[in-house]
Each structure stands twice: as structure tokens, then as C-alpha cells.
C-alpha positions as CSV (number, residue, x, y, z in Angstrom):
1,X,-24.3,-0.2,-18.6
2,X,-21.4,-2.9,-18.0
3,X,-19.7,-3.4,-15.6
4,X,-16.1,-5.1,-14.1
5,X,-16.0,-6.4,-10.7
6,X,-12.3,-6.1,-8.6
7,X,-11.6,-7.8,-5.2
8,X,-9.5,-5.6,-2.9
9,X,-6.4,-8.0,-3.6
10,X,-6.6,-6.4,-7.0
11,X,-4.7,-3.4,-5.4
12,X,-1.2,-2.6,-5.3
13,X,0.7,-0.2,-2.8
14,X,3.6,1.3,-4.3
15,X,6.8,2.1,-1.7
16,X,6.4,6.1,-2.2
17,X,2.8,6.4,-1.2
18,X,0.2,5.6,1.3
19,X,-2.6,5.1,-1.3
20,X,-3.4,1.8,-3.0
21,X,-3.6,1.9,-6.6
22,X,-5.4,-0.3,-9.5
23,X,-4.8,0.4,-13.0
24,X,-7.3,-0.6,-15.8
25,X,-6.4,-1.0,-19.5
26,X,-8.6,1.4,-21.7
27,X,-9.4,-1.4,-24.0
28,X,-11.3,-2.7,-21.2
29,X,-13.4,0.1,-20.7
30,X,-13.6,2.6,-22.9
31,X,-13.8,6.4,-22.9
32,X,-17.2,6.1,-21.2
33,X,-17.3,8.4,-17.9
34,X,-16.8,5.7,-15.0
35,X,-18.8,5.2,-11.6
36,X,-17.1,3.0,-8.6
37,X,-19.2,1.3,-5.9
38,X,-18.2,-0.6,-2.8
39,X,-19.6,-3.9,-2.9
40,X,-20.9,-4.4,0.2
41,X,-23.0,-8.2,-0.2
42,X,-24.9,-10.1,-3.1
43,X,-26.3,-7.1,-5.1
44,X,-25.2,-4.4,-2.2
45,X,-23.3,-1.6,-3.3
46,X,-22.3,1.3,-1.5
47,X,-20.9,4.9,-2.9
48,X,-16.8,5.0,-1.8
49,X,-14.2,7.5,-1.8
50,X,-11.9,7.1,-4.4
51,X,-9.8,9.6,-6.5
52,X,-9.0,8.5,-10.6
53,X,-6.4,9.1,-12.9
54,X,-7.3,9.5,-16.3
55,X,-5.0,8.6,-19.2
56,X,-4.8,7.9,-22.8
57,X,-3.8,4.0,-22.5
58,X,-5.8,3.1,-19.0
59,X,-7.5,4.4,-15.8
60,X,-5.9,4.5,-11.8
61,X,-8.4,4.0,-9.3
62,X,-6.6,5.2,-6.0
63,X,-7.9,4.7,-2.5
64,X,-6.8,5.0,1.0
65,X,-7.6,1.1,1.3
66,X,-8.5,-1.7,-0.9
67,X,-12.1,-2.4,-1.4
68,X,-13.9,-5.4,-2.9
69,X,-15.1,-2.6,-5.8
70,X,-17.4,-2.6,-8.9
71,X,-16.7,-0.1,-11.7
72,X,-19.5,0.3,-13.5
73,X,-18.9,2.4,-17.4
């Protein structure tokens, strides 16, 4: 399994909602089903709420608030 690791400045907030928003290229990581951890210290990761997106070209992670994440595919 791989993995990409996002800091919570990775987020955006667009003006019409009160969700953050992070959008990963496909080419990045694939069609595998994705799993999204909190990172919570070295090697600590904790389960998170989190709601996806799923398109052709890339993937939207939205969350209430940005997290320091790991997305693991």
C-alpha cells in the first residue's frame, strides 16, 4: 500500500461552503479504493470523518476542518 501525506494548509475553503476541500490528481493515485487517517504524531494515526468526491480526472477530500491527513491507496 502507498501512501501521500497532506498538512492541513493543504485545504482550501471555498466562499459558498463551510467545508474545506482538497483535490487530488488521479494520476497520483489511481483508481485504487482510498483510506484517510488523521495523523495524530510520528507513526499515530487516527480514523477521521471525511466525505470524498469521486471523479474521472481526481478525488475531493472534504472535511469540516483541515487535518494534518494521510491518504493511504
Amino acid at each position: 500500500m502507498q501512501f501521500i501525506d497532506f498538512t492541513k494548509d493543504s485545504f482550501i475553503r471555498p466562499d459558498n461552503t463551510n467545508k474545506f476541500l482538497l483535490d487530488i490528481p488521479r494520476d497520483e493515485v489511481g483508481f485504487a479504493e482510498i483510506d484517510i487517517h488523521e495523523k495524530k504524531g510520528n507513526d499515530l494515526y487516527e480514523e477521521i470523518d471525511y466525505e470524498i468526491i469521486d471523479d474521472m480526472d481526481k478525488i475531493t477530500i472534504m472535511m469540516r476542518h483541515p487535518k494534518n491527513i494521510r491518504v493511504n491507496f
